[in-house]
Structure formats: C-alpha cells, structure tokens
VOPAGU-2260 file (C-alpha; in pm, 1 decimal, decimal comma):
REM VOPAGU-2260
SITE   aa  ch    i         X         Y         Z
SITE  UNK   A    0   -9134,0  -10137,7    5789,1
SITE  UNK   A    1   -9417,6  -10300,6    6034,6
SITE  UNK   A    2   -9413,9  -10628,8    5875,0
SITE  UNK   A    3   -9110,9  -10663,1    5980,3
SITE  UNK   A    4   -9237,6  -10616,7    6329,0
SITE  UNK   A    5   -9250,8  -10936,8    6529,1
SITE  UNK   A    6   -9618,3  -11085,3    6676,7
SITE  UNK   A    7   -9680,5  -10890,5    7031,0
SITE  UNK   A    8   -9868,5  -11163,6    7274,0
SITE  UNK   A    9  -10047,6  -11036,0    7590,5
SITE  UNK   A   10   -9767,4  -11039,4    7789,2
SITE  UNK   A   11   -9541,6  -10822,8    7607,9
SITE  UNK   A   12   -9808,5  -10507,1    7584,5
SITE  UNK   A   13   -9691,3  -10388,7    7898,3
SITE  UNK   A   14   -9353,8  -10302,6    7766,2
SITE  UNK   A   15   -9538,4  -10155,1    7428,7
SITE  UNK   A   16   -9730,6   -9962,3    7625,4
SITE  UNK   A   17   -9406,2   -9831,2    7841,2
SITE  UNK   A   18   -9210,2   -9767,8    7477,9
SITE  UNK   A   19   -9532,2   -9542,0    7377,9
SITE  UNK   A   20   -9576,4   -9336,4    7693,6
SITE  UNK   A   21   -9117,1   -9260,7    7651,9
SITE  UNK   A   22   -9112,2   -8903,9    7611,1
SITE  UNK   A   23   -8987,6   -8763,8    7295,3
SITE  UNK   A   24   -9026,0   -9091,6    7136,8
SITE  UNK   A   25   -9211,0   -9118,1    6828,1
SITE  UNK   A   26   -9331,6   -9351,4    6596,6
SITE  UNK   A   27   -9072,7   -9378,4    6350,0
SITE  UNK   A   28   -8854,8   -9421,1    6655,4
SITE  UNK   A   29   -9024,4   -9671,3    6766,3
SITE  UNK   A   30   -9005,4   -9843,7    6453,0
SITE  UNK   A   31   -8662,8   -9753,2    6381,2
SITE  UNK   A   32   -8549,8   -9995,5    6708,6
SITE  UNK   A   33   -8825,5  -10276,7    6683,7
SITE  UNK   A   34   -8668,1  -10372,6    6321,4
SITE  UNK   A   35   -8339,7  -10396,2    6498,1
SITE  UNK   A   36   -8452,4  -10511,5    6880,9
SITE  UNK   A   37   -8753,0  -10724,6    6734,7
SITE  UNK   A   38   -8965,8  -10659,8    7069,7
SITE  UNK   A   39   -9043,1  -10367,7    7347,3
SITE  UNK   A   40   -8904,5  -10598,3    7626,1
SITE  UNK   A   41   -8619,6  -10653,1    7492,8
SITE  UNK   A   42   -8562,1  -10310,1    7463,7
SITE  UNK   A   43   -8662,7  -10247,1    7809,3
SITE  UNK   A   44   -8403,4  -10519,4    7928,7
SITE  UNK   A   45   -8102,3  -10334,5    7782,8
SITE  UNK   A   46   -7854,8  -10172,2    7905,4
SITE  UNK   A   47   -7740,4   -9777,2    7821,8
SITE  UNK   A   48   -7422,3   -9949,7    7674,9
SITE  UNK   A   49   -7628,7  -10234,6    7515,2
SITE  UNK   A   50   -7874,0  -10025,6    7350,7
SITE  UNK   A   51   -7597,1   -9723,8    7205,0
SITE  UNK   A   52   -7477,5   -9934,4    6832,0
SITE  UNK   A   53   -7877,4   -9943,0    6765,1
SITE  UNK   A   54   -7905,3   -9582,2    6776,4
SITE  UNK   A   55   -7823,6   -9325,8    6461,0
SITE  UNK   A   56   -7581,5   -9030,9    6521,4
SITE  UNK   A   57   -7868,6   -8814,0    6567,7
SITE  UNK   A   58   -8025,2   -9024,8    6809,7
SITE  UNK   A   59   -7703,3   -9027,3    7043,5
SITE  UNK   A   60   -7726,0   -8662,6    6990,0
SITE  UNK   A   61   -8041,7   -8577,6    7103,3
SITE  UNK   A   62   -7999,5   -8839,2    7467,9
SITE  UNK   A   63   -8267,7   -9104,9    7349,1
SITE  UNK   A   64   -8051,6   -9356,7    7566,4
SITE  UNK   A   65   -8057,7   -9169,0    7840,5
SITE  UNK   A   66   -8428,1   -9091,7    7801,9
SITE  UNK   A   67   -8494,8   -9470,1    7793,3
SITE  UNK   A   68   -8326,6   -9603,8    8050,0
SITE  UNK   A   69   -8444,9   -9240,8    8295,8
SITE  UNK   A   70   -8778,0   -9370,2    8181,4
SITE  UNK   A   71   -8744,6   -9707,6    8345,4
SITE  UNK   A   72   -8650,9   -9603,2    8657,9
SITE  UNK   A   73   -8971,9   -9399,6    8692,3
SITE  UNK   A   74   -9246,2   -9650,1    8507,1
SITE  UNK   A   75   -9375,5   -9958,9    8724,8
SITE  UNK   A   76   -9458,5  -10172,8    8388,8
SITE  UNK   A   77   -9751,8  -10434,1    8543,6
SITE  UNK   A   78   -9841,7  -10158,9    8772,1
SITE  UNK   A   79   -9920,5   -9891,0    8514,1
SITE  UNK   A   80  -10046,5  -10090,0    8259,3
SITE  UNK   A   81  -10310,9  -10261,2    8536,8
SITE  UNK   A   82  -10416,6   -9864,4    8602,8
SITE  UNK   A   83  -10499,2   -9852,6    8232,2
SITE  UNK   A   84  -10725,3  -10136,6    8245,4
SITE  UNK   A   85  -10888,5  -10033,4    8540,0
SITE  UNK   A   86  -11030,7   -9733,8    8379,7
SITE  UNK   A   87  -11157,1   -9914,5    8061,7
SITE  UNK   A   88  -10908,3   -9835,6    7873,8
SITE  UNK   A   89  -10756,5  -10069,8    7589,1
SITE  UNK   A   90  -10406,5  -10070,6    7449,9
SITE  UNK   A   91  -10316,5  -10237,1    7125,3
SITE  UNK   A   92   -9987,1  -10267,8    6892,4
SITE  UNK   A   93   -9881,8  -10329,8    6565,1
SITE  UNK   A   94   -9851,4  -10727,5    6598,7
SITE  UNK   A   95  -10113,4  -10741,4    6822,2
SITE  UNK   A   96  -10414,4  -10962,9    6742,6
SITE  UNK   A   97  -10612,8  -10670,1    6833,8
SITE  UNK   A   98  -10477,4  -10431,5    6640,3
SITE  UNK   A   99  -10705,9  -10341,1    6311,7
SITE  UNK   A  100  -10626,4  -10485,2    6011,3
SITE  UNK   A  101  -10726,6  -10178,7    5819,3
SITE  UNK   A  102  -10487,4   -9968,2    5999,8
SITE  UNK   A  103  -10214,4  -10199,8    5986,3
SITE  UNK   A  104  -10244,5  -10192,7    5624,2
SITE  UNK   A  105  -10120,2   -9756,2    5591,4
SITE  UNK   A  106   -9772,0   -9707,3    5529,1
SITE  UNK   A  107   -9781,5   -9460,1    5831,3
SITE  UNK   A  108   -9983,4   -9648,4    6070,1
SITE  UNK   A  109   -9963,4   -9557,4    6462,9
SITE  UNK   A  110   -9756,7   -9802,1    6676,2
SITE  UNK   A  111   -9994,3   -9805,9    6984,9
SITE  UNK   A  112  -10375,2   -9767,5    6966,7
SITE  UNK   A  113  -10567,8   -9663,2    7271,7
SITE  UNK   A  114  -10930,1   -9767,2    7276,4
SITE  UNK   A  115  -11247,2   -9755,9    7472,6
SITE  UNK   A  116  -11552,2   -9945,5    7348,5
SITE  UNK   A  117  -11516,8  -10153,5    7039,3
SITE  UNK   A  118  -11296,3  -10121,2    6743,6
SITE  UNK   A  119  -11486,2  -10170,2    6398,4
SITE  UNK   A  120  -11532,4  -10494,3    6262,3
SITE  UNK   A  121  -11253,8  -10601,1    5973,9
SITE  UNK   A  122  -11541,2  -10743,0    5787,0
SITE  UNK   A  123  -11815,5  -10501,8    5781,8
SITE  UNK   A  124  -11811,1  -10186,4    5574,6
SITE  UNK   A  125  -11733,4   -9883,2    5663,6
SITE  UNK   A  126  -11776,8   -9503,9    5565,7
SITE  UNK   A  127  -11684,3   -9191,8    5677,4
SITE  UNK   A  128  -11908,5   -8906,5    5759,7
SITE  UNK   A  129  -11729,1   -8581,4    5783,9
SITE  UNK   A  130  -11783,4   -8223,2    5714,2
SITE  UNK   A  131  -11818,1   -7886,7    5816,2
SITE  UNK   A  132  -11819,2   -7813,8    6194,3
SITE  UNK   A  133  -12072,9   -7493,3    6167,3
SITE  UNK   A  134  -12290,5   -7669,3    5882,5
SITE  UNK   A  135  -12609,1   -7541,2    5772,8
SITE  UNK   A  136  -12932,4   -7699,8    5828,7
SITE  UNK   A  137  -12916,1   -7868,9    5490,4
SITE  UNK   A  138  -12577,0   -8010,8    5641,5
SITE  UNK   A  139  -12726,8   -8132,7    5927,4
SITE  UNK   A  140  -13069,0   -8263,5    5752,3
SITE  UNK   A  141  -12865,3   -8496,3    5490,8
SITE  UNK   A  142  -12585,9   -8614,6    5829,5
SITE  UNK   A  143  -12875,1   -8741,6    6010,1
SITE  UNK   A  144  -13008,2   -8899,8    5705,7
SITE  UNK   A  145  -12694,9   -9081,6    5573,0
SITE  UNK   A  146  -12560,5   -9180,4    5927,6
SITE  UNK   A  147  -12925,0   -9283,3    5993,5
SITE  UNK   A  148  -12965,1   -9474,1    5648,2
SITE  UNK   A  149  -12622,2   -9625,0    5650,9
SITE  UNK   A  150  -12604,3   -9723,6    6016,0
SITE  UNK   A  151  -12893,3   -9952,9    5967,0
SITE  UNK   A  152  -12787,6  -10091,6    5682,3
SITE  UNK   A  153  -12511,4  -10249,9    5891,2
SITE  UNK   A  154  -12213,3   -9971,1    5774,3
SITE  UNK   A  155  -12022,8   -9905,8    6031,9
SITE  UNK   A  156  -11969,3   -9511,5    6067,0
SITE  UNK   A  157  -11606,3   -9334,0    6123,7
SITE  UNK   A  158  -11570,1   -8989,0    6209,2
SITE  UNK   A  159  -11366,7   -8755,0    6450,9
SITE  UNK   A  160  -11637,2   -8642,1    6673,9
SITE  UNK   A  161  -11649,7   -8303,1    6638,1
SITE  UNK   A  162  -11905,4   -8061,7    6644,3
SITE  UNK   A  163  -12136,3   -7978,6    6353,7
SITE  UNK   A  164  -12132,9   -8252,4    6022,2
SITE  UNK   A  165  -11904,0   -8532,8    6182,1
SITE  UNK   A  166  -12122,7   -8522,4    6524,3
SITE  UNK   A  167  -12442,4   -8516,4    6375,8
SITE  UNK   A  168  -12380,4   -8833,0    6138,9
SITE  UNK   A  169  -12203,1   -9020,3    6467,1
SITE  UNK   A  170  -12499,3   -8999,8    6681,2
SITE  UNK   A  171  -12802,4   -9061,9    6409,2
SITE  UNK   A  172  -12580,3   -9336,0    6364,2
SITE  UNK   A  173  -12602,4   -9460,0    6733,0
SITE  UNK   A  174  -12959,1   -9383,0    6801,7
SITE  UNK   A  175  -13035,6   -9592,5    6497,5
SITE  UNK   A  176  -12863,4   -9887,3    6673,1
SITE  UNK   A  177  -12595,7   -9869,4    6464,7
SITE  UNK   A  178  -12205,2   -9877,4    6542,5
SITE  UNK   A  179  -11958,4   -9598,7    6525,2
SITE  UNK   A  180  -11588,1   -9490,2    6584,1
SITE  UNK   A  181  -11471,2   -9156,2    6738,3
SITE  UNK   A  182  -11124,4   -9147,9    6623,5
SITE  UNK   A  183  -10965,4   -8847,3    6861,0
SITE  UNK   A  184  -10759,3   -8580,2    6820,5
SITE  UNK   A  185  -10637,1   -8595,5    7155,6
SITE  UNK   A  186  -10624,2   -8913,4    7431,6
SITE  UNK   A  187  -10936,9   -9132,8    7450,4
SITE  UNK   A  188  -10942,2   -8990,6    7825,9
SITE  UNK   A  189  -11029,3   -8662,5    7744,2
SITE  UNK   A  190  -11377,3   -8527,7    7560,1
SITE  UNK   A  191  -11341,3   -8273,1    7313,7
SITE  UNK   A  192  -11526,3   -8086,7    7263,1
SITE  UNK   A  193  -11687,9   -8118,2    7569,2
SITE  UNK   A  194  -12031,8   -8025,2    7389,3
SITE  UNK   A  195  -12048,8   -8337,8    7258,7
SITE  UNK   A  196  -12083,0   -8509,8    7565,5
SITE  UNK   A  197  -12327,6   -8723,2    7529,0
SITE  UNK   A  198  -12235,9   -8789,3    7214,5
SITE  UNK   A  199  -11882,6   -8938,4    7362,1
SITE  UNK   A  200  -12062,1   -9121,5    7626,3
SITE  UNK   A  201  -12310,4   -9311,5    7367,2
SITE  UNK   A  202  -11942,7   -9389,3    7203,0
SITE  UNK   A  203  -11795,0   -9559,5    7463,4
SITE  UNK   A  204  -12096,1   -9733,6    7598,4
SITE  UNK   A  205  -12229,9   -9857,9    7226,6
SITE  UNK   A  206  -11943,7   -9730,3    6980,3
SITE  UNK   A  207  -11574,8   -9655,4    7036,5
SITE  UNK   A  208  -11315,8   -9417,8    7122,0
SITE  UNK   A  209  -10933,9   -9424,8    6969,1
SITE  UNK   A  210  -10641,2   -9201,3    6952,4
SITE  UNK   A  211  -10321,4   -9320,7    6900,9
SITE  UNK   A  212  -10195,8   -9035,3    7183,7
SITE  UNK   A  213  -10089,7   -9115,7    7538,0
SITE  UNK   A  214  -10312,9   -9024,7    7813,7
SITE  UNK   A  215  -10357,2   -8710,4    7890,9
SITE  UNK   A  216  -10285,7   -8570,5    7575,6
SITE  UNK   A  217  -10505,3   -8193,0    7551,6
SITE  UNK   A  218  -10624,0   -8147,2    7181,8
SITE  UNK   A  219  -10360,8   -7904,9    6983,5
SITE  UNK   A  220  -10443,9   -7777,9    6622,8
SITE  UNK   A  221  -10109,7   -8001,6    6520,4
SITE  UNK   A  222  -10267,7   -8326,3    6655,3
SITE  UNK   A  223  -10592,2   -8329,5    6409,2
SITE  UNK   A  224  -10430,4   -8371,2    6072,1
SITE  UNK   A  225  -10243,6   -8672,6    6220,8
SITE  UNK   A  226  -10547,5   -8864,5    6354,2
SITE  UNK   A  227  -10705,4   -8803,0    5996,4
SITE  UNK   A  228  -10544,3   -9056,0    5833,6
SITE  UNK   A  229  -10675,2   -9276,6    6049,6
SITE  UNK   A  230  -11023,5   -9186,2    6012,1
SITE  UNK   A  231  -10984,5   -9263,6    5632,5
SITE  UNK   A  232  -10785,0   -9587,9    5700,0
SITE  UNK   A  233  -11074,5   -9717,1    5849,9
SITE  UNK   A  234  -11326,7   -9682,9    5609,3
SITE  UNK   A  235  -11435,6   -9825,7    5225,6
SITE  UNK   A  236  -11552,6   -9462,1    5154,4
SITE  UNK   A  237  -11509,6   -9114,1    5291,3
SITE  UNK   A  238  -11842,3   -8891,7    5213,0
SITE  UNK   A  239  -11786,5   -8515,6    5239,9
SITE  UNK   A  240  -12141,4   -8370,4    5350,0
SITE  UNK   A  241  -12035,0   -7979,0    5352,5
SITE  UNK   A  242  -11665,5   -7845,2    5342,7
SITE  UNK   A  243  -11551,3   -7494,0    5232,2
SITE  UNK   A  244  -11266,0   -7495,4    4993,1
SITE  UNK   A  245  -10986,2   -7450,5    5184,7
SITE  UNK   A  246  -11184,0   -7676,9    5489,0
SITE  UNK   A  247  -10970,6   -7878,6    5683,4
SITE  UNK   A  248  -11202,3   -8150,9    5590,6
SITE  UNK   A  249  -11052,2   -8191,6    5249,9
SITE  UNK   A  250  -10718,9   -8280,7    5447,2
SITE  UNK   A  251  -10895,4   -8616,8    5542,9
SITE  UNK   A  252  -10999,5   -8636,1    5150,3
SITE  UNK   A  253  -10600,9   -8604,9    5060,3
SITE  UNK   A  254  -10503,5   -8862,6    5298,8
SITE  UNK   A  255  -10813,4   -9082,2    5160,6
SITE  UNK   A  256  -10707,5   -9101,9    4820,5
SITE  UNK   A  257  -10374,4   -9170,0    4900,4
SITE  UNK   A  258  -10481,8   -9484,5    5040,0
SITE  UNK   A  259  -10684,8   -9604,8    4752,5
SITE  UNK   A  260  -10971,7   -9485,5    4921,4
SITE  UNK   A  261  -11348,0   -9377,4    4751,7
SITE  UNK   A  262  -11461,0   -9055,7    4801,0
SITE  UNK   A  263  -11810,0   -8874,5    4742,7
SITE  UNK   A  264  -11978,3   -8523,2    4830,0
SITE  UNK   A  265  -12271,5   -8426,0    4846,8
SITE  UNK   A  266  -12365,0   -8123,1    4606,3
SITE  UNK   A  267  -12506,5   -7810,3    4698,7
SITE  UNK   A  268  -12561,4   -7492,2    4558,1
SITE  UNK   A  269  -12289,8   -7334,8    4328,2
SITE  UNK   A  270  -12326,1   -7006,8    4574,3
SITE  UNK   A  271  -12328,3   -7176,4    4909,7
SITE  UNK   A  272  -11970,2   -7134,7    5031,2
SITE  UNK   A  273  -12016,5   -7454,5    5265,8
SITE  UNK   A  274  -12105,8   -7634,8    4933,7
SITE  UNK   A  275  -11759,6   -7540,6    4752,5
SITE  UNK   A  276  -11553,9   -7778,9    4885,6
SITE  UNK   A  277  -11809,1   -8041,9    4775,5
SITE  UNK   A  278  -11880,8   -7917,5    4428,0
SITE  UNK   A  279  -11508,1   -7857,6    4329,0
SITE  UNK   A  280  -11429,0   -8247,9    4484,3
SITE  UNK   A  281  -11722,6   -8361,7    4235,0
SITE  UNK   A  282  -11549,4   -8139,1    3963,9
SITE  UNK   A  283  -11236,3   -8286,7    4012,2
SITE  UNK   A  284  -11380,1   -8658,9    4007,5
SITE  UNK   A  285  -11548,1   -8734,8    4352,1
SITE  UNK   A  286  -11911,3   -8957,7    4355,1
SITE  UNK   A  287  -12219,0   -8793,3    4360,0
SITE  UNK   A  288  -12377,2   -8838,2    4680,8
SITE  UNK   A  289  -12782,1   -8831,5    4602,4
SITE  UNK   A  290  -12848,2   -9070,3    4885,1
SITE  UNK   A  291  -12738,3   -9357,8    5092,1
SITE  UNK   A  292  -12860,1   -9582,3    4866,7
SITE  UNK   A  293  -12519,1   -9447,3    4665,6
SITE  UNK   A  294  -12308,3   -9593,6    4915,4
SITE  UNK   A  295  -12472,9   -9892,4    4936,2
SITE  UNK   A  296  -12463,6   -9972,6    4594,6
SITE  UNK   A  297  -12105,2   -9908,0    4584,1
SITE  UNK   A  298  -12011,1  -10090,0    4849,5
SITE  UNK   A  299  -12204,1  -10417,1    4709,0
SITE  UNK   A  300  -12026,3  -10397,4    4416,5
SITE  UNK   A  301  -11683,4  -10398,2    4635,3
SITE  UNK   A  302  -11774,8  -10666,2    4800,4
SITE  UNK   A  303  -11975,7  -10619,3    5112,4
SITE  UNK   A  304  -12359,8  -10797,4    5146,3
SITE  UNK   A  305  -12646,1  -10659,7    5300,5
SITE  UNK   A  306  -12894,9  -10895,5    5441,5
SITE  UNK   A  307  -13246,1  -10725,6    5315,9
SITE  UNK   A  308  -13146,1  -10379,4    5410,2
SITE  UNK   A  309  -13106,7  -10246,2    5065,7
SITE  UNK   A  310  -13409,8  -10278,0    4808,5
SITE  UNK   A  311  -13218,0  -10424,7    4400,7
SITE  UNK   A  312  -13578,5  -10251,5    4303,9
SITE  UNK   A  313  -13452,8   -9981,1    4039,7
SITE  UNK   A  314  -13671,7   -9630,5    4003,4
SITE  UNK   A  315  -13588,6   -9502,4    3656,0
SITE  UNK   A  316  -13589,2   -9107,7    3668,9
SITE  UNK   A  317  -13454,4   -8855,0    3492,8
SITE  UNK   A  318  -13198,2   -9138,6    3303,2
SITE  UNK   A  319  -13085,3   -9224,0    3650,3
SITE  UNK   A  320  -13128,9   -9503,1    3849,3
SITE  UNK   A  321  -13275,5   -9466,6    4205,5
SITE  UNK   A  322  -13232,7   -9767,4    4443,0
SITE  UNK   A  323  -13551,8   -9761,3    4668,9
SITE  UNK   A  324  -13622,8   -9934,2    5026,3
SITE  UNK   A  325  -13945,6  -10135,8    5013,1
SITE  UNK   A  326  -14143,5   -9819,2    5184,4
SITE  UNK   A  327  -13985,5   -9627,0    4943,2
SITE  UNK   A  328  -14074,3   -9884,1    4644,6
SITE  UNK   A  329  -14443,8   -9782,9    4807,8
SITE  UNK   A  330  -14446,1   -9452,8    4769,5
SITE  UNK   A  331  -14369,1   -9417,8    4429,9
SITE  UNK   A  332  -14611,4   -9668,3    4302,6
SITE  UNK   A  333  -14929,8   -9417,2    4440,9
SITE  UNK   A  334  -14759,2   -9109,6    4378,7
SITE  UNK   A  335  -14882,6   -8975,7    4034,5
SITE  UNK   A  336  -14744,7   -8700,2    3814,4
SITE  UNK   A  337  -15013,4   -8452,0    3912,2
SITE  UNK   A  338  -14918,3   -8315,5    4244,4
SITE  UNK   A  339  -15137,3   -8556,7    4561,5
SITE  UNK   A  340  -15117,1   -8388,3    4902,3
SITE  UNK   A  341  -14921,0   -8583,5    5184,2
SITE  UNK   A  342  -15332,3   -8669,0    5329,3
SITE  UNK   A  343  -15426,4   -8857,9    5032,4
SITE  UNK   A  344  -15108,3   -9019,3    4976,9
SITE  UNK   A  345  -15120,3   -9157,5    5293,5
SITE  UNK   A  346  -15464,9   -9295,6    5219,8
SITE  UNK   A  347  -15316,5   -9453,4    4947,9
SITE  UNK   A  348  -15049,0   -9638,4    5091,5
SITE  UNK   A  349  -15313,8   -9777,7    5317,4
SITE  UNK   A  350  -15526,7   -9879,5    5042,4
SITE  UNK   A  351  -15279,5  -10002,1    4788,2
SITE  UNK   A  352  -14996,5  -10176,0    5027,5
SITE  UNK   A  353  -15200,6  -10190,7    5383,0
SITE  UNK   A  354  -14908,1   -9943,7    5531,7
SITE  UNK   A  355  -15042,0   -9744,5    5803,8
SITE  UNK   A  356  -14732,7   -9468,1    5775,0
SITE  UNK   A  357  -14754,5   -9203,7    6026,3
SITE  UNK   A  358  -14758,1   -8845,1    5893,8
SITE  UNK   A  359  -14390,8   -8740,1    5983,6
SITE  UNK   A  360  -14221,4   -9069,5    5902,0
SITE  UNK   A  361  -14431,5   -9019,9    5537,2
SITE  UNK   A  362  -14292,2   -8675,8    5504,1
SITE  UNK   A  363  -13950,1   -8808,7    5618,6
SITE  UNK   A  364  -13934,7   -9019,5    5302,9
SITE  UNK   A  365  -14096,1   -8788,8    5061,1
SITE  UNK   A  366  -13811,6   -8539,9    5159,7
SITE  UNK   A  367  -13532,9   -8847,7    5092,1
SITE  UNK   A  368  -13711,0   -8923,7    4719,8
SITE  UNK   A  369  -13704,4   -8555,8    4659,4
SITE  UNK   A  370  -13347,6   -8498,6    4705,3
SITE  UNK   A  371  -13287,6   -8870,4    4510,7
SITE  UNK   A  372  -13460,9   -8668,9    4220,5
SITE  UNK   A  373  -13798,1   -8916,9    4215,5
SITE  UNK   A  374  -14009,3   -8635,4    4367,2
SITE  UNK   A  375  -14056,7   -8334,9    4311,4
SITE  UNK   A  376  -14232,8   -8113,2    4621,8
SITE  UNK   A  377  -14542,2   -7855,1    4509,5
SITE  UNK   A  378  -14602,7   -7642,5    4798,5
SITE  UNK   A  379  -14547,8   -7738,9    5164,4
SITE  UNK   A  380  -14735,3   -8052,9    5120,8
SITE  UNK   A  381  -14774,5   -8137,3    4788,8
SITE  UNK   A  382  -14551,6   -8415,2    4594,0
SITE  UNK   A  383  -14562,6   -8530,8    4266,0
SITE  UNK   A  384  -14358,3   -8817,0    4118,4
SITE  UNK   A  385  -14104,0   -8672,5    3851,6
C-alpha cells in the first residue's frame, strides 16, 4: 500500500504532521485516504461533504469526518510544525527523502517518524542488541563487549533503550564512538525510563531518538510490541544476549524473522533461566553468538566492508574457526599450552610484537579469547591457549 503513496516535499510535512497528531487516526487510516487523496494537504483542503465518498461505512460511523475537519479548526499547521522544530525535533513521512529506506521497506511501516539526533545510515550495517532488562553480570559483561566490539567496527547499534541488556550495549556503543538508535516506546519527548538518562542524552547529542508516537505520548505496556518491529526493521541482524522463555524480547525475534531478518543468541548455561530464551532460539535454528567477530563475519559475507577493523587472520580451535583482531592475533602467538600467568604474557607481547599492553586491557582480551573458545583460564590469572 505505501508505494502507492505519492513523494512528500518539504512543504507538504506540515499537513503530514497535522494528519498524524488527528486523534483516533491511525495508520492504516492514514493509508486508507492517501491511496485515494494522494497527499495530506489535499486532505486538509476538503470539505466535510468533499471528503464523505472516501470514507468506508465504518468510518462514517465512528465521525472520522467530523474529527478531521474539528481538528482543523484547532491546529495552526506552519505554527505547530515551527514549535516542533524549535525543540529539535524531526518529523519524517513515508515519501519523504528522509524517511529510512529500511523502514519503508516493512509491510507495516509507521506513516510519520519523529526523530531527534540522526537516523542510521542506509548503507552501513546494522545489529540489534537486545535482551533481558534485569540481566546478570554475564549479560552485562558480553553487552558491553559486543556493543563495544561492533560499534567500532563501524555497525551501527539498534535497540529500545531500556534498562538492563538493551542499555548496556547502547551506551558501550556510544562511549566507543560509535553510533546508535533508541527506537521508543513512547514520544521522542519523553525519557523512559528515566534511569537511563544519560544514556538518552548521549542519544540525542551523538546517536538518535525515534518513535513513531505523537508528542507527549507516556509509555503503556501496549505501545512496546509496536515499536519492536521497528527495532528489527532497522537492522541486518538481531542478537539476543539473555531472554527468558516467555521474555518479551523474543517478540522482537518474531517480528525479525518475519522480515527476513538474521538472528543469533548468545548461549548460556542450560540451568540459567535468563539463558533459556537463548538456548531454545539456538535449538530452534538461531546463530551462535561466540563473539563479535560472528557478526562481522556474517555481515561481510552479506555485503557490508570493513575498512581494517576486522582481522581475515583465522585461529583454528577446537574444529572452529576464530576470527582474531591484530592484538588478538598477538596473544595467541605467545600463549602456550602450559598455563603462562597474565605477568609473563605481558612480557611476551613486549618481546615478541613490541606491544606495551596495559594489565587490564590484557585481561580484557584474554577474557574475549576465552569465551571465543581459544583460551582456556587456570586460576585467576593463569591462561593457556586451547
């Protein structure tokens, strides 16, 4: 239906804008008159009369003419739409040049699109962090390390902002310099949850914000399932990091591979309950997430190029392969099969490659190879390659 939607030019968002904010009007309402009316203005410019043999029996029925036209006499259309922009606040529409090609391309894509910040880039890849809002610190360990890892690889990073796994991945992904997109479940104008307000301020200043609800919209438990499918229209791949079974997570995952989306989890233990979302999506045919360095991989065989950020230098363990970064590459050449503490590796690395690693940023990677399966930790600071 919105292809058959006619191109919206600057001057007719105004009216768009007006046609989103008409109350009890809804999407496919929207759509249902824009196939027949071909643009917001010229729905505005009717008449009661004029506008009555567009509208179904139903329609009549429930006063949406006399909604629209008791709309216009209380909606200054420049004036508003001027107050929008004066907060920051972007407005898009299907047929905009603005409005993302990704989310154009969902059969049930949002008419209007309020943003603050930046949208994501058509071109760059994208994934989805999301997961369990009171993870564990296993949850929260591997969030930070894939929105970290990912972020400066150049993926853009989609989530809803909420508290716990989606959060966490959002703002590693920021403080890496990275780029990410809150995608609300309530108006752009409004933080929720407020504990995450820093985390909504970093959006808007380095990130973005979108909702497709009006202003003033206060989050409702029937507004988050909706906004899902936009998360997963924006990305190449939705990774699960924690998720019970019946998580609302997985409704994101539904709407994902209904769009011909990718999906991966992250495994955990068979009797974690935050890990049995994850294990029964892997069951059922979901990716194995082992590291970022899965994503990556995927995504350059999709398509997408990475200028240096991802090593092609293969670590054969276990029958698997491991794609390393160049530190990473490092590591494993002095690690040895007999267990070195994280002291003399260190030495090592600034004998054999001239790498002066600091101690945390060594144990940092040593943790990443372990859960990879290339290294396998002996005591608190012991490793051993496998």
């Amino acid at each position: 239906m919105k292809n058959l939607l006619l191109p919206i030019d600057e001057e007719l968002l105004p009216y768009a804008y007006w046609l989103c904010n008409v109350k009890g009007v809804g999407r496919k309402t929207i759509y249902h008159l824009l196939t027949q009316i071909k643009s917001p203005k010229a729905v505005y410019d009717l008449s009661e009369k004029e506008l009555l043999p567009f509208l179904t029996e139903r329609q009549k029925k429930l006063g949406l003419a006399e909604r629209l036209m008791s709309s216009k006499e209380n909606w200054d259309i420049q004036g508003t739409y001027q107050e929008l922009t004066k907060k920051h606040i972007h407005f898009t529409c299907l047929g905009h040049v603005a409005y993302p090609e990704r989310l154009a391309n969902i059969p049930d894509a949002p008419y209007g699109l309020y943003y603050i910040g930046k949208l994501p880039e058509h071109d760059k890849p994208s994934v989805a962090i999301i997961g369990a809002r009171n993870c564990s610190e296993y949850g929260r360990y591997m969030a930070e390390c894939f929105g970290r890892e990912l972020a400066a690889a150049g993926v853009q990073i989609i989530s809803g902002m909420a508290r716990g796994i989606d959060g966490i991945g959002q703002k590693e992904a920021l403080l890496s310099g990275g780029y990410s997109l809150g995608v609300m479940g309530c108006s752009v104008d409004i933080c929720y949850p407020e504990e995450n307000r820093e985390l909504y301020n970093m959006l808007c200043a380095n990130g973005g914000i979108c909702s497709e609800y009006s202003l003033n919209t206060e989050p409702q438990n029937t507004l988050f399932p909706p906004r899902n499918r936009i998360i997963s229209a924006f990305s190449d791949i939705v990774l699960v990091i924690e998720a019970k079974h019946r998580s609302g997570t997985l409704i994101t995952v539904d709407m994902a591979l209904e769009q011909g989306k990718e999906v991966y989890a992250l495994p955990g233990r068979v009797t974690d309950p935050l890990s049995d979302g994850c294990n029964r999506l892997i069951q059922q045919g979901a990716g194995i997430a082992l590291s970022p360095q899965d994503m990556l991989r995927t995504l350059m065989e999709n398509g997408f190029k990475f200028s240096g950020a991802v090593s092609k230098e293969k670590h054969h363990s276990a029958g698997k392969n491991i794609f390393l970064s160049d530190i990473q590459s490092e590591i494993m050449d002095v690690l040895d099969t007999s267990p070195l503490s994280v002291e003399i590796i260190k030495q090592q690395m600034l004998l054999k490659h001239q790498r002066n690693i600091p101690i945390p940023e060594l144990i940092n990677q040593l943790m990443k190879l372990s859960l990879c399966g290339g290294v396998r930790q002996m005591g608190n600071s012991y490793f051993m390659k496998v």
